[in-house]
N, CA, C and O atoms as CSV, one atom per row, in Angstrom:
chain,resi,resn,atom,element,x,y,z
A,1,UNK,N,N,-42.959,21.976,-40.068
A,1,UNK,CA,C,-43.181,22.138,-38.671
A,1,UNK,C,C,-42.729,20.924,-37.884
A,1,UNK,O,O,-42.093,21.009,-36.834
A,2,UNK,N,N,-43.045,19.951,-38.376
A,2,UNK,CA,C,-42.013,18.629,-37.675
A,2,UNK,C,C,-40.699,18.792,-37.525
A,2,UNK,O,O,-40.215,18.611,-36.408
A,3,UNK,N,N,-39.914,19.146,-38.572
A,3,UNK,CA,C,-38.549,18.975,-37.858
A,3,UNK,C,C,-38.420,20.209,-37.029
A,3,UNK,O,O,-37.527,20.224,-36.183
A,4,UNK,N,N,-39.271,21.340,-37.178
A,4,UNK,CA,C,-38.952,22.377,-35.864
A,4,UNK,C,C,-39.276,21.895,-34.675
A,4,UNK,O,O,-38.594,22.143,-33.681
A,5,UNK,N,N,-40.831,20.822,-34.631
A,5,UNK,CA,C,-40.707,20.672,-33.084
A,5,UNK,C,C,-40.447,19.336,-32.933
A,5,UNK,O,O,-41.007,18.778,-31.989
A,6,UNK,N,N,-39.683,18.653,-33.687
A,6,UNK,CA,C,-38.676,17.809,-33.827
A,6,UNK,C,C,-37.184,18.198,-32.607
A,6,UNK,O,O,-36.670,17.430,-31.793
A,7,UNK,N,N,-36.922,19.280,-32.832
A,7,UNK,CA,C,-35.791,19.820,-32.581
A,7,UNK,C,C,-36.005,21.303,-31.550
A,7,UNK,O,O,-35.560,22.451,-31.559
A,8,UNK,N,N,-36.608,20.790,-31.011
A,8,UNK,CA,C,-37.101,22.067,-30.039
A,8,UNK,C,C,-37.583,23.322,-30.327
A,8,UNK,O,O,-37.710,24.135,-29.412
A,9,UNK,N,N,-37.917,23.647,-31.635
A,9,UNK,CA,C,-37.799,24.958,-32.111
A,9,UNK,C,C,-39.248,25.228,-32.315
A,9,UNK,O,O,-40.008,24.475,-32.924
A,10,UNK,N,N,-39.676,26.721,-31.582
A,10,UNK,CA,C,-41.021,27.128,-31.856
A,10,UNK,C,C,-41.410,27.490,-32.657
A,10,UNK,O,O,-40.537,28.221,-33.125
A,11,UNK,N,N,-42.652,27.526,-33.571
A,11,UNK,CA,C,-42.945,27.891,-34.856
A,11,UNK,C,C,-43.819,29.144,-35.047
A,11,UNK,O,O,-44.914,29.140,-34.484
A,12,UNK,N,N,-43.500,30.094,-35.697
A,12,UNK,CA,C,-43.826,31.170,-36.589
A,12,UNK,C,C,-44.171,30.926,-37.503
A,12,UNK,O,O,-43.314,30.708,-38.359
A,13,UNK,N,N,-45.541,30.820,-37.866
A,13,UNK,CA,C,-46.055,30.773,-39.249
A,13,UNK,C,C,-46.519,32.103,-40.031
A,13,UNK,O,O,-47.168,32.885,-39.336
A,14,UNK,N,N,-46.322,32.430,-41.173
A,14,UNK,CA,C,-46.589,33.587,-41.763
A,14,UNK,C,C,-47.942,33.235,-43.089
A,14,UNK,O,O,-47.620,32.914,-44.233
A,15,UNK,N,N,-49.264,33.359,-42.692
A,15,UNK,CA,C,-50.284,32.855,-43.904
A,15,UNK,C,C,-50.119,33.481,-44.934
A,15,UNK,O,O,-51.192,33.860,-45.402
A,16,UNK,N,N,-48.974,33.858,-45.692
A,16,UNK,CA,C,-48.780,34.462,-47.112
A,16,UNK,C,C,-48.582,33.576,-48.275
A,16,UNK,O,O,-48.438,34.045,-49.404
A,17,UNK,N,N,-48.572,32.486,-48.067
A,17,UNK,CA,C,-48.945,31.410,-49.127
A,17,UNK,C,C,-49.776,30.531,-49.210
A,17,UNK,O,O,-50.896,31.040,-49.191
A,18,UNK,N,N,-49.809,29.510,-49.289
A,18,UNK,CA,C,-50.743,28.459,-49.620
A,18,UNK,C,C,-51.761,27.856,-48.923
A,18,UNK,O,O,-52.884,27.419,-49.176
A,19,UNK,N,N,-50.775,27.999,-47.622
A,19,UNK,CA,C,-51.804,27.678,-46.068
A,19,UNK,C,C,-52.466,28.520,-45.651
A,19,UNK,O,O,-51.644,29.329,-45.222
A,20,UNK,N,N,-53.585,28.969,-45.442
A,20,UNK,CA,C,-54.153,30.036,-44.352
A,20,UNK,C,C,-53.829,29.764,-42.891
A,20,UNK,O,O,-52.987,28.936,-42.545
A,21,UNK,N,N,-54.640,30.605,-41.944
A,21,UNK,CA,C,-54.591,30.770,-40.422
A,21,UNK,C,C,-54.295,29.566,-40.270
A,21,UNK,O,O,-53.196,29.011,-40.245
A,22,UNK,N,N,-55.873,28.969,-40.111
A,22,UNK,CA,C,-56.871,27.922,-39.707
A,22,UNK,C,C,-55.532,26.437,-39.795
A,22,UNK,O,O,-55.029,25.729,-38.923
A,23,UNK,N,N,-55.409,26.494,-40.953
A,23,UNK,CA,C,-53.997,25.313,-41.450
A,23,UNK,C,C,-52.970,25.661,-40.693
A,23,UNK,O,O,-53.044,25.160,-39.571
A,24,UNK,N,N,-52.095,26.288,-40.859
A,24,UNK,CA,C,-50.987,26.732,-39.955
A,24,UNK,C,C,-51.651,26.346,-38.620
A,24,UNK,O,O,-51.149,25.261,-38.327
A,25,UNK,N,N,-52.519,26.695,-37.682
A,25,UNK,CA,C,-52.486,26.590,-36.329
A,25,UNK,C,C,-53.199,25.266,-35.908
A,25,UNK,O,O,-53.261,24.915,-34.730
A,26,UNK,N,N,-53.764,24.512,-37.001
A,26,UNK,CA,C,-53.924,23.412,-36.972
A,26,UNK,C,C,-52.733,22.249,-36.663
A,26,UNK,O,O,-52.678,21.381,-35.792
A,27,UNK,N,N,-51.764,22.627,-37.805
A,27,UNK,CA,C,-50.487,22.046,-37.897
A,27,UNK,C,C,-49.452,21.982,-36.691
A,27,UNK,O,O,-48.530,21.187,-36.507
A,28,UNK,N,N,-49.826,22.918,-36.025
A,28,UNK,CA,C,-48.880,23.112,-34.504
A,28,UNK,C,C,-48.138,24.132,-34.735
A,28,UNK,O,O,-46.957,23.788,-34.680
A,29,UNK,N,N,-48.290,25.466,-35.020
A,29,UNK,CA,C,-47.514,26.570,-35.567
A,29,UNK,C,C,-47.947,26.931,-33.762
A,29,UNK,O,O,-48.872,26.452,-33.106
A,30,UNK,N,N,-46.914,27.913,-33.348
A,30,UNK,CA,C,-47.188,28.167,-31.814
A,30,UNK,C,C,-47.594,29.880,-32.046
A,30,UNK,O,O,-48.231,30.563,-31.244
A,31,UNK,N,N,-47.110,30.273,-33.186
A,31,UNK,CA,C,-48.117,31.617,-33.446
A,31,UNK,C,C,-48.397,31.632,-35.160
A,31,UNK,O,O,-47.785,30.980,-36.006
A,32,UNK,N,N,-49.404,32.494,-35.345
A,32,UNK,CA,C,-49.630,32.596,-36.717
A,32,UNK,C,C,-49.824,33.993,-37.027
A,32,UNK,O,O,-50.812,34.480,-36.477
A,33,UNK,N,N,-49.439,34.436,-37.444
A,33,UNK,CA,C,-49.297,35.974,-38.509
A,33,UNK,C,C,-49.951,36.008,-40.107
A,33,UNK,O,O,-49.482,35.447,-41.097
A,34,UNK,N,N,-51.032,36.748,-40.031
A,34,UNK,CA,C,-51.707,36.559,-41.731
A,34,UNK,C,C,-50.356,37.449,-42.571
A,34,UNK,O,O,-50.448,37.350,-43.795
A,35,UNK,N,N,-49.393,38.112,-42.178
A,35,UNK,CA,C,-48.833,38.944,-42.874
A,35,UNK,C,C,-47.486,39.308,-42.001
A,35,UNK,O,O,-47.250,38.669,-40.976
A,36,UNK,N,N,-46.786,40.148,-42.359
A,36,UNK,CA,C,-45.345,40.726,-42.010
A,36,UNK,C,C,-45.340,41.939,-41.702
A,36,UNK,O,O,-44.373,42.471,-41.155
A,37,UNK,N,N,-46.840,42.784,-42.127
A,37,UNK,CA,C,-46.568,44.087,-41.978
A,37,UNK,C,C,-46.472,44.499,-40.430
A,37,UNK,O,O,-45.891,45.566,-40.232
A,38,UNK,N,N,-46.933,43.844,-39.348
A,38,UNK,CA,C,-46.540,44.358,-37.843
A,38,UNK,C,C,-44.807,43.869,-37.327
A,38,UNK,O,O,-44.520,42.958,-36.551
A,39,UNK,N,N,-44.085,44.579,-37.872
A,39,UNK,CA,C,-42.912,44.187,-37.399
A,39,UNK,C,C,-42.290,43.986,-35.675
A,39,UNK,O,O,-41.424,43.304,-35.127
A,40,UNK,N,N,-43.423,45.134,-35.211
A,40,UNK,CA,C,-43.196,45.133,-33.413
A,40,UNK,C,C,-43.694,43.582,-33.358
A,40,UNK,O,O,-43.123,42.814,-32.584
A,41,UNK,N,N,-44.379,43.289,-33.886
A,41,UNK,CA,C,-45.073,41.947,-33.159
A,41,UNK,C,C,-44.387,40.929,-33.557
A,41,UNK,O,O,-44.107,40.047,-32.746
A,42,UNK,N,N,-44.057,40.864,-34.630
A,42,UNK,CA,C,-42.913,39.657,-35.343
A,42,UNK,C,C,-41.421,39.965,-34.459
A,42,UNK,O,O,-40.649,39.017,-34.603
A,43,UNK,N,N,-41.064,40.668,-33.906
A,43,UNK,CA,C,-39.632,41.045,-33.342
A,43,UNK,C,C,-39.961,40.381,-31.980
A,43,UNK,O,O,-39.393,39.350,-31.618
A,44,UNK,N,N,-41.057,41.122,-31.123
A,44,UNK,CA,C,-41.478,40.301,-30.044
A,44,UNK,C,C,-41.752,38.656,-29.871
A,44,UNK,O,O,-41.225,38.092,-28.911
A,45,UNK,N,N,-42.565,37.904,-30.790
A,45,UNK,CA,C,-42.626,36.925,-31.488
A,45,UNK,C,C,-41.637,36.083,-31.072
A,45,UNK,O,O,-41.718,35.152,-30.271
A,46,UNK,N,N,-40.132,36.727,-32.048
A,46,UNK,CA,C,-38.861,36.264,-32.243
A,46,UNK,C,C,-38.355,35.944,-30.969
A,46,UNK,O,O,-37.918,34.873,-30.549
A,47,UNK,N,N,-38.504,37.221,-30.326
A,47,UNK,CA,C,-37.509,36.768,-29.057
A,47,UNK,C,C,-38.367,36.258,-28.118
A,47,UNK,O,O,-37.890,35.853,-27.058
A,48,UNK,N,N,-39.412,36.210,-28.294
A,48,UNK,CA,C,-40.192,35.397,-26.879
A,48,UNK,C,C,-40.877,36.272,-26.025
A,48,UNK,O,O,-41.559,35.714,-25.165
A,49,UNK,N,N,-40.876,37.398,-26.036
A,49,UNK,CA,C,-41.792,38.174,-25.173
A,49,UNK,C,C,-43.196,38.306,-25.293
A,49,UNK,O,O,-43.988,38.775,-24.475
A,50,UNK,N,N,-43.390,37.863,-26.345
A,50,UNK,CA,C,-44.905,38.022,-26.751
A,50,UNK,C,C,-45.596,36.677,-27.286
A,50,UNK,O,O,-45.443,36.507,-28.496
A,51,UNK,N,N,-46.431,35.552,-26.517
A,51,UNK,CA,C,-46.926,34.131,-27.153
A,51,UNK,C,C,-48.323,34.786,-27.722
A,51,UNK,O,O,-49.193,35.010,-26.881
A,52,UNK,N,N,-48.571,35.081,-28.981
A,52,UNK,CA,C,-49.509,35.687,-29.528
A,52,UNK,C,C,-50.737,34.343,-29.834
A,52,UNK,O,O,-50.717,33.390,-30.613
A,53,UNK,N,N,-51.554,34.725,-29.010
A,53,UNK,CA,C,-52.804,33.574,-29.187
A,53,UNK,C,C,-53.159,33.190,-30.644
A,53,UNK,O,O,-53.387,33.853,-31.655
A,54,UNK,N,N,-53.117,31.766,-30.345
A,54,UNK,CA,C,-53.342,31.130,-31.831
A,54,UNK,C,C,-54.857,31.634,-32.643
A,54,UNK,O,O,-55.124,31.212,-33.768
């Protein structure tokens, strides 16, 4: 997550490994997703239409 907001880039975290929520949005993730299965929301996400509360 440093060199993303190192470099301007917003972060998408996905809790499917090692980190949970809580870690990820601790870390400065600007959204967090426990999973992949909502693809509308990860697409929105992507392009910016949607800042999904931490």
């Amino acid at each position: 997550m440093e060199g993303a907001h190192a470099n301007g880039v917003r972060v998408i975290a996905v809790a499917s490994g090692r980190s949970d929520e809580a870690t990820l949005q601790d870390e400065g993730a600007e959204a967090v997703l426990s999973d992949l299965r909502d693809t509308e929301v990860l697409v929105k996400l992507v392009r910016g239409d949607d800042r999904r509360p931490k």
